[in-house]
C-alpha positions as semicolon CSV with decimal commas, in nm:
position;residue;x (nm);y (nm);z (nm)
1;X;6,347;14,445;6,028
2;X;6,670;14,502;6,186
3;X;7,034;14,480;6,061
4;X;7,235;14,161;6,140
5;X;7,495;14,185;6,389
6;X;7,845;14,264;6,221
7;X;8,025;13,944;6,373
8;X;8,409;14,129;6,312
9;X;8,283;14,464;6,448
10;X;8,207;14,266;6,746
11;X;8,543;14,072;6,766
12;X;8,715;14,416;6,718
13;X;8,565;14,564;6,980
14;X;8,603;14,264;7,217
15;X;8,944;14,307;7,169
16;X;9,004;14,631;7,215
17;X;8,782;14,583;7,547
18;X;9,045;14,343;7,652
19;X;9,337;14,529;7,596
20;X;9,213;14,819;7,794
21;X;9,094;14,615;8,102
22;X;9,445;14,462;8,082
23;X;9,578;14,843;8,128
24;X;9,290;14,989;8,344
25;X;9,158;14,655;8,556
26;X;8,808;14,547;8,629
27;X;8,696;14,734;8,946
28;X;8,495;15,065;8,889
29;X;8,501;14,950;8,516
30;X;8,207;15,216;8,345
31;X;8,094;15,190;7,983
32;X;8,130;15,547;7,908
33;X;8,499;15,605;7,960
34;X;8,617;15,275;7,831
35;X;8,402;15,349;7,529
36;X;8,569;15,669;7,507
37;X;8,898;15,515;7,540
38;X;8,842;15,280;7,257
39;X;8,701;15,523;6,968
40;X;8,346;15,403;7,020
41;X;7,994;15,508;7,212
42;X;7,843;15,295;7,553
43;X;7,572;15,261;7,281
44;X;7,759;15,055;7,094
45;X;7,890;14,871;7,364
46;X;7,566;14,786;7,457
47;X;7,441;14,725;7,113
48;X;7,700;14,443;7,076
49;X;7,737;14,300;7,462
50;X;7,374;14,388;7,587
51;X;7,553;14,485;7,931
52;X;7,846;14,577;8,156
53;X;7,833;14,230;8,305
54;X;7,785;14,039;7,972
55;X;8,073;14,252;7,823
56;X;8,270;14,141;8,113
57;X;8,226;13,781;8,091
58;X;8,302;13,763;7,663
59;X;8,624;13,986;7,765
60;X;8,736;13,698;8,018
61;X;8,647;13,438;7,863
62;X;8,798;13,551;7,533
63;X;9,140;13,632;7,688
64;X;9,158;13,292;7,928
65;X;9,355;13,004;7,831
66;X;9,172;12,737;7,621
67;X;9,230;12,460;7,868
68;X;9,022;12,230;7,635
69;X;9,306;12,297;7,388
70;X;9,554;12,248;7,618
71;X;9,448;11,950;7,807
72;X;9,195;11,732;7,549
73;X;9,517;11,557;7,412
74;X;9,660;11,412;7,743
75;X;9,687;11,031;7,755
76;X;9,976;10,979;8,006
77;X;10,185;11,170;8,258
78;X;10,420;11,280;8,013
79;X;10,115;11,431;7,854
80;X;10,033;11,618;8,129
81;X;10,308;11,749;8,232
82;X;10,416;11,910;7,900
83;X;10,059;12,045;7,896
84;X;10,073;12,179;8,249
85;X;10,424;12,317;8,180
86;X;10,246;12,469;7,892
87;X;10,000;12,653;8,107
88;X;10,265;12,753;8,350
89;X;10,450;12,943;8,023
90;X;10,127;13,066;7,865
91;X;10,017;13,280;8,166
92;X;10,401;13,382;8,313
93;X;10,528;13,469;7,984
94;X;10,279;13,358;7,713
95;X;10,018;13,477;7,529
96;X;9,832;13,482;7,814
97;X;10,095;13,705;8,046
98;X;9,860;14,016;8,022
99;X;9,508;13,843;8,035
100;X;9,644;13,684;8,368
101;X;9,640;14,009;8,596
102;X;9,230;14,032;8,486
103;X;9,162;13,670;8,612
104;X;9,365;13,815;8,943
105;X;9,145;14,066;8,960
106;X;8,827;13,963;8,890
107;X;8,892;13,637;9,210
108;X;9,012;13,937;9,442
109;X;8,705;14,098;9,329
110;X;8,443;13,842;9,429
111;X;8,658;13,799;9,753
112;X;8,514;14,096;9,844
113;X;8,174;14,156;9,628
114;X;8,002;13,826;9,577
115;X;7,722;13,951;9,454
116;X;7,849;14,138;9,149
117;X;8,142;13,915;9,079
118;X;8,065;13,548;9,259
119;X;7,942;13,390;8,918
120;X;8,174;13,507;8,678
121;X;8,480;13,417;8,953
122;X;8,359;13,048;8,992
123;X;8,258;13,037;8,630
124;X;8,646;13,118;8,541
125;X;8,795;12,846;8,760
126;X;8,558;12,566;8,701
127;X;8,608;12,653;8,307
128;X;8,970;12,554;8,375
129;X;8,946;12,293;8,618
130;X;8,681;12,103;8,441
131;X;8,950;12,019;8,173
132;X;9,226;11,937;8,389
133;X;9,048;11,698;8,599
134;X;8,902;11,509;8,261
135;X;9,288;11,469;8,174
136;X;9,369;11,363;8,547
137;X;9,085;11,119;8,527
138;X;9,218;10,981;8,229
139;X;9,513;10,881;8,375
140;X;9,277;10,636;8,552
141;X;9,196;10,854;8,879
142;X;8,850;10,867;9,013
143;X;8,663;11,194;8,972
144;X;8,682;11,351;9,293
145;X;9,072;11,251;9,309
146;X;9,106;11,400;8,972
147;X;8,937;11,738;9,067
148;X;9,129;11,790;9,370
149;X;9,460;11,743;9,173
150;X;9,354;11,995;8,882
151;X;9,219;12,215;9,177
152;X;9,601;12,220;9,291
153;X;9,749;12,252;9,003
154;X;9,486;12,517;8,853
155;X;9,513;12,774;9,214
156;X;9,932;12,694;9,261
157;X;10,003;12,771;8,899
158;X;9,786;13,119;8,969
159;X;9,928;13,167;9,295
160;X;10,290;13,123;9,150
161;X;10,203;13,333;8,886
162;X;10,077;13,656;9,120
163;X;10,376;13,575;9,364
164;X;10,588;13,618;9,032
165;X;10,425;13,922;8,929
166;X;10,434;14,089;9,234
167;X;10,772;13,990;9,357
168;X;10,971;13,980;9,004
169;X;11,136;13,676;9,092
170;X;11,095;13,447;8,767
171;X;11,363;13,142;8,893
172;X;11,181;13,083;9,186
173;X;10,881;13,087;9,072
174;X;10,961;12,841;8,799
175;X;11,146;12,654;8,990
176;X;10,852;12,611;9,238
177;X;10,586;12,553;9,001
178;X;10,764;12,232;8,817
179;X;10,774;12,113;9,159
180;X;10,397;12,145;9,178
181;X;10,288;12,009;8,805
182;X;10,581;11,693;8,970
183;X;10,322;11,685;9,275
184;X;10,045;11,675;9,044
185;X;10,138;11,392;8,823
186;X;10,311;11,196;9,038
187;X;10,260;11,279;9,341
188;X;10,416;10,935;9,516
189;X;10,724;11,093;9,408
């Protein structure tokens, strides 16, 4: 009979995981030296995640925005916009300011290999996007209207947000992205 799994080992090393893909990115990622790199073995790795691409997918989706949390809550346009504006700060200078550059990554990433990354890329946006639109469609627009508004405000926020990164210029990009979560919510305005 085997040993239960030890739940906080786990979480500890899904942590560590995601601090070093922060510092060392997602292409060419290999069990061994990122097991080496966190005090562990790529038999433990594989003892907790099962694989490199299941081990890939609890690291994203563990360091991603809860957009359920965010979002859920929204009854009106004031709603929404403090929860967009919440996003914005979350991934520019939040909590979320690291785990941002991996999401980057892993969409450039199935740009160009499909095959290995496709899934986990679309998985990643529609995990976001999902949420938004419910809170869009709340506001009483239909469904597809609603998921074309969280679509633009889900890939402008993340295009701001590399354009910031890359460029360094934080009043721009601010300034820019409350004009988007404005063309979001009201966008007669």
């Amino acid at each position: 009979m085997s040993r239960p799994m030890n739940t906080e080992k786990r979480a500890e090393l899904l942590g560590q995981v995601v601090e070093y893909l922060q510092g060392h990115g997602l292409a060419n990622m290999s069990l061994s030296p990122l097991a080496e790199e966190i005090g562990t073995t790529k038999r433990m790795l594989l003892y907790y995640f099962g694989s490199r691409g299941n081990l890939l997918t609890r690291a994203l989706a563990a360091s991603r925005p809860d957009a359920h949390a965010m979002f859920d809550t929204v009854e009106d346009a004031a709603d929404l916009r403090r929860s967009a504006r919440a996003l914005w700060k979350a991934i520019t200078v939040g909590e979320q300011a690291g785990p941002i550059r991996m999401l980057l990554q892993l969409l450039s990433l199935a740009a160009t290999d499909p095959d290995e990354y496709g899934d986990l890329a679309r998985e990643t946006v529609e995990v976001m996007i999902g949420p938004i639109a419910d809170a869009v469609g709340r506001l009483g627009h239909p469904r597809e209207v609603a998921r074309e508004r969280a679509t633009l405000l889900v890939s402008g926020l993340r295009g701001l947000c590399q354009d910031r990164l890359v460029t360094g210029d934080a009043a721009r990009t601010d300034a820019a992205a409350f004009h988007l979560i404005e063309t979001v919510v009201e966008p007669g305005r």
